[in-house]
N, C-alpha and C positions, 0 to 999 in steps of 0.2 A: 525676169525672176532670177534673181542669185541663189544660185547653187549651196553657198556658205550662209548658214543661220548664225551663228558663235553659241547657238543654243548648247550646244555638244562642249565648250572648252572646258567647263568644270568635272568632266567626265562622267557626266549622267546624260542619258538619252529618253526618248519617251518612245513609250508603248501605242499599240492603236489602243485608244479609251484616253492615253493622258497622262498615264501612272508615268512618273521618273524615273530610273534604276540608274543604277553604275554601268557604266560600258562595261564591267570587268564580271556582270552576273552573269549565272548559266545560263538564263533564257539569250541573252545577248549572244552569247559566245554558242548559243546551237544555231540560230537561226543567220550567224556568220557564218558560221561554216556552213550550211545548206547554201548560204551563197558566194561562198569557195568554190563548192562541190558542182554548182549553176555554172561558175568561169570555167571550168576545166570539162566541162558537156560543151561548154561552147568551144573551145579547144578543139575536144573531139568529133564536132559536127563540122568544124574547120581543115578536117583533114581528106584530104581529095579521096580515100580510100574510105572512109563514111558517106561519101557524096549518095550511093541509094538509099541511105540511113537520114540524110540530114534531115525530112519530116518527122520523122518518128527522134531525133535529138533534139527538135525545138519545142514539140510535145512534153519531153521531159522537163527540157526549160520551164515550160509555162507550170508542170505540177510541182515542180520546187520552188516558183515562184506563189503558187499557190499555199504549201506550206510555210514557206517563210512569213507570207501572211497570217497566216494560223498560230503561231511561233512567236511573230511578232504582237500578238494580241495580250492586253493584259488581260485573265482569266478571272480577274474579279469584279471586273465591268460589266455590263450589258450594252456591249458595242450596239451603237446604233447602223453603225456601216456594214451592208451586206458585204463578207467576204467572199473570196471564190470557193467553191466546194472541191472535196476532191471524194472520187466514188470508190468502192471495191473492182471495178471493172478498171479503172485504171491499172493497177494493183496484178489483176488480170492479163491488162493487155503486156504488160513486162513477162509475164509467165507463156504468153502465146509469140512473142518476140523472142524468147531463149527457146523456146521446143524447134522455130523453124531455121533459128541458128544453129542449133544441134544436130540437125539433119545431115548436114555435111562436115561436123568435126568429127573426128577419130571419138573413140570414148575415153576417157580421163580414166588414166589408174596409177598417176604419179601427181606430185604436185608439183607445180610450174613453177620456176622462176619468173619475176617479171623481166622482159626487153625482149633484144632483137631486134626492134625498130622504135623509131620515135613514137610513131602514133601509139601503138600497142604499148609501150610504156606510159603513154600519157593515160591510157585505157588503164593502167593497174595505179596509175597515183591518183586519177576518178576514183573507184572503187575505195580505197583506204581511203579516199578521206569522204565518202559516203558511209562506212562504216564509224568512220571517227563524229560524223552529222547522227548514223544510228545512236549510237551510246551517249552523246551527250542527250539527245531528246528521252534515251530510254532514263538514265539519273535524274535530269526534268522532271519526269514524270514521276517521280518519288517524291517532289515537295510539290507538284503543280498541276493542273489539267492539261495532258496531251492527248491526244485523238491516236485511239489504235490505230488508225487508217492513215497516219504520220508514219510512224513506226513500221507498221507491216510496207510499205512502200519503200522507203526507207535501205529495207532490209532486203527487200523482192527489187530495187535497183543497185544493190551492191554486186547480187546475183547478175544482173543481168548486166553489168559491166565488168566482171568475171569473163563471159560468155564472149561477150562482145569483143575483148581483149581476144582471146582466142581465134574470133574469127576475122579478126583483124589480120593474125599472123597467117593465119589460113590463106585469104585474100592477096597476102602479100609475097604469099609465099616464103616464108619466114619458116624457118624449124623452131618449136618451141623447144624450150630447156628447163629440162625436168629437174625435180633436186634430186640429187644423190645422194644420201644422207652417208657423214666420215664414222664407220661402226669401228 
């Protein structure tokens, strides 16, 4: 099987159901970035100082791949193809993954700079652009059917590579740097 269709050269792509769109629409450009957002988990699952993490980072893999499924569906079909689900307990398990990360950071009463180290930088360019995956799907979702449980995930793994960031630099022994704000 070849990899290259030329289906894509006139710059419309299709939907699961069929539907054609422009590479250049929002559903296109969210469910790209959700796998942007996929490369740079794999990234961070790739750095030897996530090595206890890297199950619970390929976990997230498969639920962004699960979203971009969802994402990728035209919403005016009735797909016959079972998609993958995604539950509130997933949702969940990011909120019980940052409490037992928080156990061992100091408690936040300034806001961080991103770096320090590579990995931990690459932990805050995940984040923004998990936030930048949040806002296109939350606009999406003004002209089109998204699933709260997109969005709240979404939102609950920006949080939780926040976290992760943090204790990245924890692990590494890294001093975080806080902003100072020039009054």
């Amino acid at each position: 099987m070849k990899i290259y269709t030329k289906t894509g050269d006139t710059g419309l792509t299709s939907l699961i159901g069929g539907a054609r769109v422009p590479k250049s629409s929002l559903r296109i450009d969210c469910y790209g970035t959700v796998d942007e957002l996929n490369s740079y988990i794999g990234l961070l699952r790739d750095q030897e100082v996530n090595a206890p993490r890297r199950a619970f980072l390929k976990e997230i893999q498969d639920r962004l791949f699960t979203i971009g499924s969802h994402l990728a569906t035209d919403p005016d079909k009735d797909v016959q193809k079972r998609l993958p689900d995604l539950h509130a307990a997933d949702v969940a398990l990011l909120e019980t993954a940052m409490d037992e990360l928080n156990e061992v950071l100091a408690p936040l009463r300034e806001f961080v700079l991103p770096g320090g180290h590579p990995a931990v930088s690459f932990g805050h360019v995940a984040r923004c652009v998990c936030r930048r995956a949040e806002r296109l799907a939350v606009h999406l979702r003004e002209e089109s059917a998204v699933e709260d449980l997109v969005i709240m995930y979404l939102n609950r793994l920006s949080d939780y590579l926040f976290v992760l960031s943090r204790a990245m630099a924890h692990d590494l022994g890294v001093e975080e740097v806080t902003w100072k704000p020039r009054l």
